[in-house]
ChimeraX commands (.cxc) that place a marker at each C-alpha (Angstrom):
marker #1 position 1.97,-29.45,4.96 radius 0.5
marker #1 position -0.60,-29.22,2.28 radius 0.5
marker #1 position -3.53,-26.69,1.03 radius 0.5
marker #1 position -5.34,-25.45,-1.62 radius 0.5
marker #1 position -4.90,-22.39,-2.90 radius 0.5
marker #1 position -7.84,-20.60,-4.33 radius 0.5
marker #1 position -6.30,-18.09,-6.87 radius 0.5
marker #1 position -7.87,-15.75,-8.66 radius 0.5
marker #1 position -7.16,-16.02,-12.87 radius 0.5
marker #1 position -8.24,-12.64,-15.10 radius 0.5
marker #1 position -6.63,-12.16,-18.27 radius 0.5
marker #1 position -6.92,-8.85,-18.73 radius 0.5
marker #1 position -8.63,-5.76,-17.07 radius 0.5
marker #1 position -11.76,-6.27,-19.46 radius 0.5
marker #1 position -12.23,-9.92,-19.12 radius 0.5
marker #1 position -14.16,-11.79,-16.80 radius 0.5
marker #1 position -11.84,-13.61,-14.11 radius 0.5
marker #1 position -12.79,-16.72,-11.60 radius 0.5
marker #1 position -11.14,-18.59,-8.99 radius 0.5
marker #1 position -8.72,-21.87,-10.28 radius 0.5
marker #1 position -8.22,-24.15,-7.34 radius 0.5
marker #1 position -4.38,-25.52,-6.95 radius 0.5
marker #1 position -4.08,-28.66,-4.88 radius 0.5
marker #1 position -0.11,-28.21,-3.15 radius 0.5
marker #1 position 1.54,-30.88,-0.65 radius 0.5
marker #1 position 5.07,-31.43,1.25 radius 0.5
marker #1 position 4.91,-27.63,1.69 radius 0.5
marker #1 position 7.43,-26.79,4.61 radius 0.5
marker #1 position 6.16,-24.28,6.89 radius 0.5
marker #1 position 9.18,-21.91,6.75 radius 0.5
marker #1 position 8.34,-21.68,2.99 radius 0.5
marker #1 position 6.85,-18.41,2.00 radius 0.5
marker #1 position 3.59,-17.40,0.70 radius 0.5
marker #1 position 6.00,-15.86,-2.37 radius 0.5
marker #1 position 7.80,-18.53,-2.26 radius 0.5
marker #1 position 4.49,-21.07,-2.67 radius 0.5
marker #1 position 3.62,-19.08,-5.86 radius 0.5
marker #1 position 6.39,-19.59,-7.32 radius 0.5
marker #1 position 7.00,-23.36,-6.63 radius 0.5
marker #1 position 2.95,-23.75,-8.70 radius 0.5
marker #1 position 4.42,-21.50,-11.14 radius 0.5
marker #1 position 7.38,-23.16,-12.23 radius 0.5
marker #1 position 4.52,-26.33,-12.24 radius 0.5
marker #1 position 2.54,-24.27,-14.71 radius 0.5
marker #1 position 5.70,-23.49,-17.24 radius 0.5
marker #1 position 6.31,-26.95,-16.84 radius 0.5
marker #1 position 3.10,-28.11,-18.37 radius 0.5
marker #1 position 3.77,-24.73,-20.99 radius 0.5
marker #1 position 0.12,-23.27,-19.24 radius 0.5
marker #1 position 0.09,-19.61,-18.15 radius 0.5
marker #1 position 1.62,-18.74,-14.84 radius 0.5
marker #1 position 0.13,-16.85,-11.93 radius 0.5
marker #1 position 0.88,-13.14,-12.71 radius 0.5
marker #1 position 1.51,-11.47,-8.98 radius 0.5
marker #1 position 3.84,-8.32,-8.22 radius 0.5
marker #1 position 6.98,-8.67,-6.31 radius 0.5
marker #1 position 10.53,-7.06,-5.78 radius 0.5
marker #1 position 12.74,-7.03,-2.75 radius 0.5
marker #1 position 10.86,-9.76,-0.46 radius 0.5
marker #1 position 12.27,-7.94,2.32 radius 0.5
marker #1 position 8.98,-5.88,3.13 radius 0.5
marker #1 position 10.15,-3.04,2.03 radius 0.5
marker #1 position 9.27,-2.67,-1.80 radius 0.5
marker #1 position 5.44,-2.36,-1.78 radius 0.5
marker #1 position 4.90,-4.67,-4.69 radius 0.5
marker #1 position 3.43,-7.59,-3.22 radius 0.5
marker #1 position -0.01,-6.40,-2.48 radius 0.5
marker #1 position -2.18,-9.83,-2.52 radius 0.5
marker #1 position -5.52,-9.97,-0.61 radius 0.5
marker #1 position -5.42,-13.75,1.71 radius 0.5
marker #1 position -8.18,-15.29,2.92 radius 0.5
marker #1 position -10.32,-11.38,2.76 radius 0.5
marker #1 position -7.48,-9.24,4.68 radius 0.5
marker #1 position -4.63,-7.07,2.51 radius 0.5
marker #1 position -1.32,-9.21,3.20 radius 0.5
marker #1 position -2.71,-12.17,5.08 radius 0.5
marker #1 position -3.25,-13.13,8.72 radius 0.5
marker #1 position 0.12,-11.07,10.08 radius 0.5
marker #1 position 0.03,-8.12,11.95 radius 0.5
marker #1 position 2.48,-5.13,10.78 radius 0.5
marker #1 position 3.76,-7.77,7.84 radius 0.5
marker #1 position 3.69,-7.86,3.75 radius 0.5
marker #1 position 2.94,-10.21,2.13 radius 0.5
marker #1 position 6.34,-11.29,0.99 radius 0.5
marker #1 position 6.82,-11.74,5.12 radius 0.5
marker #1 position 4.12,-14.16,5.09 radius 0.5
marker #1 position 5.19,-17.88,5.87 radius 0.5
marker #1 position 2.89,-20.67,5.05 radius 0.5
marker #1 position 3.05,-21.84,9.52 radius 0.5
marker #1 position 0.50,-19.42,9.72 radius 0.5
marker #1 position -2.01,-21.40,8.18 radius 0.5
marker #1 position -3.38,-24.79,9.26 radius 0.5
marker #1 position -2.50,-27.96,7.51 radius 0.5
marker #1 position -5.22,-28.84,5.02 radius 0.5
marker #1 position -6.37,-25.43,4.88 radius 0.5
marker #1 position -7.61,-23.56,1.45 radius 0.5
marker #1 position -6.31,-20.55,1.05 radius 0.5
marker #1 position -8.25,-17.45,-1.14 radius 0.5
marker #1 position -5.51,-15.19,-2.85 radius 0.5
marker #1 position -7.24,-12.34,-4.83 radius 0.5
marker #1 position -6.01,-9.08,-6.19 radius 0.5
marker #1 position -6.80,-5.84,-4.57 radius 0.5
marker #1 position -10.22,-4.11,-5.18 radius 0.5
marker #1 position -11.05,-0.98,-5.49 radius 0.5
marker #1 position -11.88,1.17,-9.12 radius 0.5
marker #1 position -8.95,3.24,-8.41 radius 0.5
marker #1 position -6.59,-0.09,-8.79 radius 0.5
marker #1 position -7.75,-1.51,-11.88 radius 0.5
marker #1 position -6.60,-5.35,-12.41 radius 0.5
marker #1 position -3.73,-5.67,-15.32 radius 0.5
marker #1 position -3.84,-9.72,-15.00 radius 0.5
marker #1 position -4.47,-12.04,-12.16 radius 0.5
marker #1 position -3.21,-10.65,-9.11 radius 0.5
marker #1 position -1.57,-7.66,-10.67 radius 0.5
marker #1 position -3.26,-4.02,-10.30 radius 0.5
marker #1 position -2.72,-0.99,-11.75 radius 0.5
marker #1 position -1.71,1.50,-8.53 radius 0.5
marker #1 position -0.20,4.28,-11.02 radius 0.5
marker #1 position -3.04,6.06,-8.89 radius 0.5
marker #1 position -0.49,6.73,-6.19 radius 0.5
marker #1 position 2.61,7.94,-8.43 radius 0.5
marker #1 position 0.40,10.83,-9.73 radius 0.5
marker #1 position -0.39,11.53,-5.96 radius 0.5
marker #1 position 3.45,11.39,-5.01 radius 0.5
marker #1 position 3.90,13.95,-8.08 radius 0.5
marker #1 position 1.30,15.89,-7.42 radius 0.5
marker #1 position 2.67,16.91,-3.97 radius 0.5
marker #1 position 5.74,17.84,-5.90 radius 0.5
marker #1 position 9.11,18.92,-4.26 radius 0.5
marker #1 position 10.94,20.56,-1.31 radius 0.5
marker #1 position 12.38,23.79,-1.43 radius 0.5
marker #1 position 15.69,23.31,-0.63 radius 0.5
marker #1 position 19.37,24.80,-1.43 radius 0.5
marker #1 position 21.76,22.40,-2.96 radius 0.5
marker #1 position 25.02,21.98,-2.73 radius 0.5
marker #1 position 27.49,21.31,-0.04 radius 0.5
marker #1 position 25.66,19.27,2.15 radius 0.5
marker #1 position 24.97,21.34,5.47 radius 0.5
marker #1 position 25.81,20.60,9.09 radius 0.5
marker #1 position 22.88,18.29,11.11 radius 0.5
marker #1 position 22.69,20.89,13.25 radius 0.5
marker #1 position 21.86,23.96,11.39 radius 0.5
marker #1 position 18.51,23.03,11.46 radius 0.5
marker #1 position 16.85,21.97,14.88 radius 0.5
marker #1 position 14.07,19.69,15.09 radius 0.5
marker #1 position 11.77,18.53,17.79 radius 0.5
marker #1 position 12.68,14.91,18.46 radius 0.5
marker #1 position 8.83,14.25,18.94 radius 0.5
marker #1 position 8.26,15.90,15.49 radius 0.5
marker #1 position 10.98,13.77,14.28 radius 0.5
marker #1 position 9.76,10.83,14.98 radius 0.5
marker #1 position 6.42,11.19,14.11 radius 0.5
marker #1 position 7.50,12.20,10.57 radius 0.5
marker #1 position 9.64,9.10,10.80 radius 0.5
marker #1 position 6.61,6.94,11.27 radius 0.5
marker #1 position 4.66,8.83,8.38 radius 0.5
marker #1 position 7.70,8.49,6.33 radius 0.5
marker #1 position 8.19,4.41,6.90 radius 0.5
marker #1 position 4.58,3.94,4.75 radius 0.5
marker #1 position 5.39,1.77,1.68 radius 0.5
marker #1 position 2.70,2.74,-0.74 radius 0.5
marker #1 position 1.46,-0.80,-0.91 radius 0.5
marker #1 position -2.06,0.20,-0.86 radius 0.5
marker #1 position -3.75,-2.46,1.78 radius 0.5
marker #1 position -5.09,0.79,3.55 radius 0.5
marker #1 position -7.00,0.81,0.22 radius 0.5
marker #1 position -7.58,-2.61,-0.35 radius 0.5
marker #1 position -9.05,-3.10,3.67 radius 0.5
marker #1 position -11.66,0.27,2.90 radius 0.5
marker #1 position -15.02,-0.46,2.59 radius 0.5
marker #1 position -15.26,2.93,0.43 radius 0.5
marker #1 position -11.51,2.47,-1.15 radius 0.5
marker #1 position -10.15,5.77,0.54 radius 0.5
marker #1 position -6.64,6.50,-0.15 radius 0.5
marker #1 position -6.53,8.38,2.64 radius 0.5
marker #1 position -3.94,7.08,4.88 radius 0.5
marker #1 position -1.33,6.83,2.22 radius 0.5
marker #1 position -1.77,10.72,1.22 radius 0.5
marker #1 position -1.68,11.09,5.04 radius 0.5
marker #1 position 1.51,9.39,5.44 radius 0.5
marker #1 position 2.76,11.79,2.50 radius 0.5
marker #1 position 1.66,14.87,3.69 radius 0.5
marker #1 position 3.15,14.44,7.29 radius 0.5
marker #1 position 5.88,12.95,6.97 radius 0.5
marker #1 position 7.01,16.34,5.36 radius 0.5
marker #1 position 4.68,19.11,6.95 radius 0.5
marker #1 position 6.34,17.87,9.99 radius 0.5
marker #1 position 10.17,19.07,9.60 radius 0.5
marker #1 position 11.29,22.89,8.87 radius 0.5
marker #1 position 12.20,21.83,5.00 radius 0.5
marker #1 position 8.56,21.31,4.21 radius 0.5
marker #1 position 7.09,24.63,5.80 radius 0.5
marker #1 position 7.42,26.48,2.12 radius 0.5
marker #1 position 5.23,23.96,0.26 radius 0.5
marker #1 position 2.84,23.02,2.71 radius 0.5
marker #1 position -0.39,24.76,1.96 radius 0.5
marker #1 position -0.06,23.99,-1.47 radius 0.5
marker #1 position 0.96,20.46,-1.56 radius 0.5
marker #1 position -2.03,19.25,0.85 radius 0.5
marker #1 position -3.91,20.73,-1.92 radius 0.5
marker #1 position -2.79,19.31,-4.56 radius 0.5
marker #1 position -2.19,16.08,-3.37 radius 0.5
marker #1 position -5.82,15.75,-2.19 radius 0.5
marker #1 position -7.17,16.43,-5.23 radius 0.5
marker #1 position -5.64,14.13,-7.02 radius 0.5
marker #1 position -6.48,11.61,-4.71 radius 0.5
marker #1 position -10.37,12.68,-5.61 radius 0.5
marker #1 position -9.62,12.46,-9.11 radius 0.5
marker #1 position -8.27,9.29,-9.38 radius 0.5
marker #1 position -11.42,7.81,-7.74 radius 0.5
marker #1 position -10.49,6.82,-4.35 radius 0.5
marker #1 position -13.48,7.23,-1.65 radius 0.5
marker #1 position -13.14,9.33,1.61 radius 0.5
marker #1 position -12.31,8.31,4.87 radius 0.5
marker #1 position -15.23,7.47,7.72 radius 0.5
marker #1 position -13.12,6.84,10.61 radius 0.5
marker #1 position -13.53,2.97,10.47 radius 0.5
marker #1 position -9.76,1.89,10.97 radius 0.5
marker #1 position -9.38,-0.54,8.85 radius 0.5
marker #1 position -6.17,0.87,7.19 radius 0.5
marker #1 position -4.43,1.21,10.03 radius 0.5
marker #1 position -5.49,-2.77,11.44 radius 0.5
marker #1 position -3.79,-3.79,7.98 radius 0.5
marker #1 position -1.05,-1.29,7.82 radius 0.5
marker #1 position 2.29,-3.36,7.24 radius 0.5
marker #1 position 4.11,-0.34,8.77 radius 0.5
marker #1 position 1.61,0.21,11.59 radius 0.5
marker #1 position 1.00,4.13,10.62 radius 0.5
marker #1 position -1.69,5.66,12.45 radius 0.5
marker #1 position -4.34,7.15,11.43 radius 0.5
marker #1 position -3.83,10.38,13.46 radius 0.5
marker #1 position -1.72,11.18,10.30 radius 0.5
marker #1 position -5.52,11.57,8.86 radius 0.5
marker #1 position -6.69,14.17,11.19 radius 0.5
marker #1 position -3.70,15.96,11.00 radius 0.5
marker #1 position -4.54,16.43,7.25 radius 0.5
marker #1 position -7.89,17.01,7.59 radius 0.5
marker #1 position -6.68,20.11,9.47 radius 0.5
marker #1 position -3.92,21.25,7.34 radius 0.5
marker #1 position -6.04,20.96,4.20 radius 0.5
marker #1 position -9.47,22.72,5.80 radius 0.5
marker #1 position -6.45,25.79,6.82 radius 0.5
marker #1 position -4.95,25.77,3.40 radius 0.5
marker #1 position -8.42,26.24,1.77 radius 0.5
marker #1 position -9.13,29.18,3.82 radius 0.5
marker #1 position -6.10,30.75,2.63 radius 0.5
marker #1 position -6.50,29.75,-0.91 radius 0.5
marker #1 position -9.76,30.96,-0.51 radius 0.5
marker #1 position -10.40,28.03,-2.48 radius 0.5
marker #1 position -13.99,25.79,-1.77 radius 0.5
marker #1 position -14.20,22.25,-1.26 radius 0.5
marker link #1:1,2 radius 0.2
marker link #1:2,3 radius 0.2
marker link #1:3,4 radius 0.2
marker link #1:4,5 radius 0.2
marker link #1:5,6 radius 0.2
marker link #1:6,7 radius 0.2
marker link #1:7,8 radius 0.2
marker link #1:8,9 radius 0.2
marker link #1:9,10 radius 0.2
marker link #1:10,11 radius 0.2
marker link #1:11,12 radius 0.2
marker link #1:12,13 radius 0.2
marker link #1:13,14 radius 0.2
marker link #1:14,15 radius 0.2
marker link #1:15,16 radius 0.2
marker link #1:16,17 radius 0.2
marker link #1:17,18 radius 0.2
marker link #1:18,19 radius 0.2
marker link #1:19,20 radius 0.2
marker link #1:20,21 radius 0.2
marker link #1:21,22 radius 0.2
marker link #1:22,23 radius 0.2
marker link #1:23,24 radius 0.2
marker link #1:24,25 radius 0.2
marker link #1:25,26 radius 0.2
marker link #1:26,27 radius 0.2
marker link #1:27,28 radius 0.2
marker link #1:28,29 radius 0.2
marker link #1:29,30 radius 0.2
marker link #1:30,31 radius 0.2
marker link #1:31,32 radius 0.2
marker link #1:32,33 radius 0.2
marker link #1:33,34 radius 0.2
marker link #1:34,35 radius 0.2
marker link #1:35,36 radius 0.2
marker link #1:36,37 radius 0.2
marker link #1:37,38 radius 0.2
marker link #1:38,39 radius 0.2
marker link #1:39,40 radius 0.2
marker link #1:40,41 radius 0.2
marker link #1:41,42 radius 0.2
marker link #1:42,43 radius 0.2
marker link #1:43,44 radius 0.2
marker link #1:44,45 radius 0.2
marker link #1:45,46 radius 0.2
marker link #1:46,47 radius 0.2
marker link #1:47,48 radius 0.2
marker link #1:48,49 radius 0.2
marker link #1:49,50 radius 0.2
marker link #1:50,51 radius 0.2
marker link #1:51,52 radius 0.2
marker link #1:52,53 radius 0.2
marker link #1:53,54 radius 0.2
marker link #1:54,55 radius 0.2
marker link #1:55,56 radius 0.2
marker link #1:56,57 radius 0.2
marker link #1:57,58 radius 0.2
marker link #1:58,59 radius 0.2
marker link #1:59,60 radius 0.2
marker link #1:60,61 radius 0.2
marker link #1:61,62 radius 0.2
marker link #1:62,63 radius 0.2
marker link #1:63,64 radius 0.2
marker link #1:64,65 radius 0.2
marker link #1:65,66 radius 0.2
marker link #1:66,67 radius 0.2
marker link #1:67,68 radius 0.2
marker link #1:68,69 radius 0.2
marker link #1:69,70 radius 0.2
marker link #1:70,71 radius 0.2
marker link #1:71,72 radius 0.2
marker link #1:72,73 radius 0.2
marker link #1:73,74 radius 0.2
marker link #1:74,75 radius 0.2
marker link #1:75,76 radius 0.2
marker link #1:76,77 radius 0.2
marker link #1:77,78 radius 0.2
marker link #1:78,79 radius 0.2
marker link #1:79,80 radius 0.2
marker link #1:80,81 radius 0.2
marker link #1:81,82 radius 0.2
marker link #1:82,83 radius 0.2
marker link #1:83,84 radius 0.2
marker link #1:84,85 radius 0.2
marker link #1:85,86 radius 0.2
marker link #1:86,87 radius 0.2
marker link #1:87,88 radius 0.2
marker link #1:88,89 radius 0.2
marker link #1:89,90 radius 0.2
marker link #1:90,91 radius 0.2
marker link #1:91,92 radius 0.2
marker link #1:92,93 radius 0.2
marker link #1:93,94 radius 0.2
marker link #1:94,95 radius 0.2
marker link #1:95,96 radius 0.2
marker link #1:96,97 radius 0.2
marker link #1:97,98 radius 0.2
marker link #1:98,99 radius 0.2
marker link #1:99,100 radius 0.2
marker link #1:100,101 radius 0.2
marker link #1:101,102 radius 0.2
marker link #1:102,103 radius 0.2
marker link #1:103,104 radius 0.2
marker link #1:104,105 radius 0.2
marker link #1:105,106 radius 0.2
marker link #1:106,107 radius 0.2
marker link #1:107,108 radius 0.2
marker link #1:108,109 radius 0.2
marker link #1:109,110 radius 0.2
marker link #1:110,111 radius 0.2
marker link #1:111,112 radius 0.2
marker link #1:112,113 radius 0.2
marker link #1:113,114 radius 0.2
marker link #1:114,115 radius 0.2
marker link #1:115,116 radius 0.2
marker link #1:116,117 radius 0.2
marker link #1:117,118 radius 0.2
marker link #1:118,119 radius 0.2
marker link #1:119,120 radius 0.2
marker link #1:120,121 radius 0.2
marker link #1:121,122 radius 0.2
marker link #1:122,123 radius 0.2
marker link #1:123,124 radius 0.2
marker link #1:124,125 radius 0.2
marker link #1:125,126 radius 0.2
marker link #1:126,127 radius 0.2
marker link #1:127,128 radius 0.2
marker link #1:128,129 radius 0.2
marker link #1:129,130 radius 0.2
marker link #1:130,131 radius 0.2
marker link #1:131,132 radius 0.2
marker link #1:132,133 radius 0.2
marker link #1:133,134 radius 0.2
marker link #1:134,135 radius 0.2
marker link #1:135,136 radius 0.2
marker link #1:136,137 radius 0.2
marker link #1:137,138 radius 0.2
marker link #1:138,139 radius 0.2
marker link #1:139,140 radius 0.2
marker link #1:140,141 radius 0.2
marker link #1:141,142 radius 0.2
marker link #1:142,143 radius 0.2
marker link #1:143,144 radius 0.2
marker link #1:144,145 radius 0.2
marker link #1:145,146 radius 0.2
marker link #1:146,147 radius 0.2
marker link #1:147,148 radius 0.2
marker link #1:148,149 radius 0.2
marker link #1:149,150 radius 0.2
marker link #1:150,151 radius 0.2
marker link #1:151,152 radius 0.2
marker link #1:152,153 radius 0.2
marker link #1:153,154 radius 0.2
marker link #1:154,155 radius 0.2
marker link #1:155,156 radius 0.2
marker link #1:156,157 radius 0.2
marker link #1:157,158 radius 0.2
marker link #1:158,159 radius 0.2
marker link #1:159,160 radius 0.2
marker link #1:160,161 radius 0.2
marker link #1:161,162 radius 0.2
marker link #1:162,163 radius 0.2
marker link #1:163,164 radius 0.2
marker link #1:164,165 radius 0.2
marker link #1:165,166 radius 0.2
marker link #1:166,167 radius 0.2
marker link #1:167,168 radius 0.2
marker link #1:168,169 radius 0.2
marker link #1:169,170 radius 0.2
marker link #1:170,171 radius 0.2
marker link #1:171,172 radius 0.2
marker link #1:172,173 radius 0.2
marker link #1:173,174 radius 0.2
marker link #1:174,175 radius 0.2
marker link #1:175,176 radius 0.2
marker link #1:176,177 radius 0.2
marker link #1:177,178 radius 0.2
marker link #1:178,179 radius 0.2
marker link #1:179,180 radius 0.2
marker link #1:180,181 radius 0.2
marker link #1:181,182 radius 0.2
marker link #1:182,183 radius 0.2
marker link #1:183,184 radius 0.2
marker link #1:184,185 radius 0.2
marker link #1:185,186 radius 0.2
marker link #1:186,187 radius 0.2
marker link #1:187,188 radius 0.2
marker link #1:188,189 radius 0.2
marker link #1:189,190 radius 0.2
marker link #1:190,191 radius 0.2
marker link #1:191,192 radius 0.2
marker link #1:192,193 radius 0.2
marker link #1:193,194 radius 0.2
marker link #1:194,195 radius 0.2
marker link #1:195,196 radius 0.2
marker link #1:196,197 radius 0.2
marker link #1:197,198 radius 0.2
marker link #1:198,199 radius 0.2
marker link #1:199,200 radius 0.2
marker link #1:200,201 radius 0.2
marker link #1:201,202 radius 0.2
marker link #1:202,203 radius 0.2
marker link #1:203,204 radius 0.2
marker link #1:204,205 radius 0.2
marker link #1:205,206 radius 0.2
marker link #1:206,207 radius 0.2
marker link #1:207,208 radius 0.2
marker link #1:208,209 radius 0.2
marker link #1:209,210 radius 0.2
marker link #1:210,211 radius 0.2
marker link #1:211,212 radius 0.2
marker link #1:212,213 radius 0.2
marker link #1:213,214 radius 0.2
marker link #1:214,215 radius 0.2
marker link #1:215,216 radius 0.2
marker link #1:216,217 radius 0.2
marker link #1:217,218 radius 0.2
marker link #1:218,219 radius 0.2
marker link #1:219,220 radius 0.2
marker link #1:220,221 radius 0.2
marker link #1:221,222 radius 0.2
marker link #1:222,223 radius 0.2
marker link #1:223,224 radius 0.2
marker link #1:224,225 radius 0.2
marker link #1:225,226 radius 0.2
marker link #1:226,227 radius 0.2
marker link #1:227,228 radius 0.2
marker link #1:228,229 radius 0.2
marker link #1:229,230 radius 0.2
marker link #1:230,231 radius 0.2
marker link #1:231,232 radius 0.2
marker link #1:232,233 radius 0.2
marker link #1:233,234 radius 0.2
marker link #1:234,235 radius 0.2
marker link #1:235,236 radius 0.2
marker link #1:236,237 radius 0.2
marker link #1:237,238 radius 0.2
marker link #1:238,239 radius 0.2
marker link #1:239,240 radius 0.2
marker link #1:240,241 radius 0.2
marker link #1:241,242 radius 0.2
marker link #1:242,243 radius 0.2
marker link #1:243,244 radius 0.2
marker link #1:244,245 radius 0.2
marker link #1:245,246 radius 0.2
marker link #1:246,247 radius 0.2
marker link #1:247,248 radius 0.2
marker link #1:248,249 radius 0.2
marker link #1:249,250 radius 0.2
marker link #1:250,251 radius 0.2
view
């Protein structure tokens, strides 16, 4: 197979970047997207020019890291897939390919197709921790949990932090990924304590670190590699309208 892959090239944060055009053939169709990067990369040190910066780590989906915009959707053409899951037999022979960073103010480019989503580790920190008693680790049982409200926090729990629910928002919202936080422990007894408080927190934030809001559009969940829904949003929405009221707190 062959294509051309439109790439995008920025130095740094506070140059100017544009798309370089790399011309690939003999591809093999199990060969991933990753995988393609690489092959032009080792191409560039060859010829001792700058390789394509790009974020990656496991390859297994799991990691987060390789958040790349393809052809205008956050991970590519897959459904429920990252974009280290992306092989190149989902594209059509001859076809050019557009590979861009994510964009959105909160995710500030660091080079190429490298951003800057520190945003969401001051999120995760802001929620802060469990209330729990260590030591001796205690029997499953002890505690009782709905399997339905297992499950669901589960789900909430599988999100990544990869940040295409950002990437696919017309307004940038975060909102799916604090979501995802929030449930996943407001939905089991050993995150009752710290509830109010960390929807709170964890919100703002998310406000302060320049995300937009949410307006319902889906787009976060279409692109979600983990397939969370966004009911996770409304259930939010409620806990953080109840903890204001008894914060008295205003939005």
């Amino acid at each position: 197979m062959r294509f051309t892959l439109r790439i995008w090239r920025q130095a740094q944060q506070e140059t100017t970047g544009r798309f370089v055009d790399f011309a690939v053939e003999d591809i093999p169709a199990e060969m991933s997207l990753l995988e393609l990067l690489d092959s032009i990369n080792r191409g560039l040190i060859l010829e001792s020019a700058d390789p394509v910066a790009f974020d990656h780590d496991c390859r297994e989906g799991i990691c987060g890291m390789c958040s790349l915009v393809i052809n205008g959707r956050p991970h590519g053409p897959g459904a429920g897939t990252t974009t280290c899951q992306l092989y190149m037999r989902s594209f059509a022979d001859g076809e050019t390919i557009v590979v861009e960073p994510f964009r959105a103010d909160a995710f500030p480019v660091v080079k190429d197709l490298i951003v800057d989503r520190s945003a969401f580790d001051r999120i995760i920190a802001a929620g802060g921790y469990v209330t729990v008693t260590t030591g001796q680790t205690p029997e499953a049982n002890d505690i009782l949990v709905a399997k339905e409200n297992a499950e669901e926090a589960m789900d909430a729990a599988a999100c990544i932090g990869c940040g295409a629910c950002v990437a696919a928002c017309k307004n940038a919202s975060a909102m799916l990924f604090v979501a995802a936080k929030v449930s996943h422990l407001s939905l089991l007894p050993q995150g009752q304590p710290e509830k109010s408080r960390r929807v709170l927190t964890m919100v703002r934030e998310m406000d302060q670190s320049g995300f937009g809001n949410c307006s319902n559009e889906a787009e976060c969940e279409a692109v979600c590699p983990k397939e969370i829904s966004i009911g996770h949003i409304a259930r939010m929405n409620r806990q953080y309208l109840f903890a204001m009221l008894l914060s008295g707190e205003r939005s």
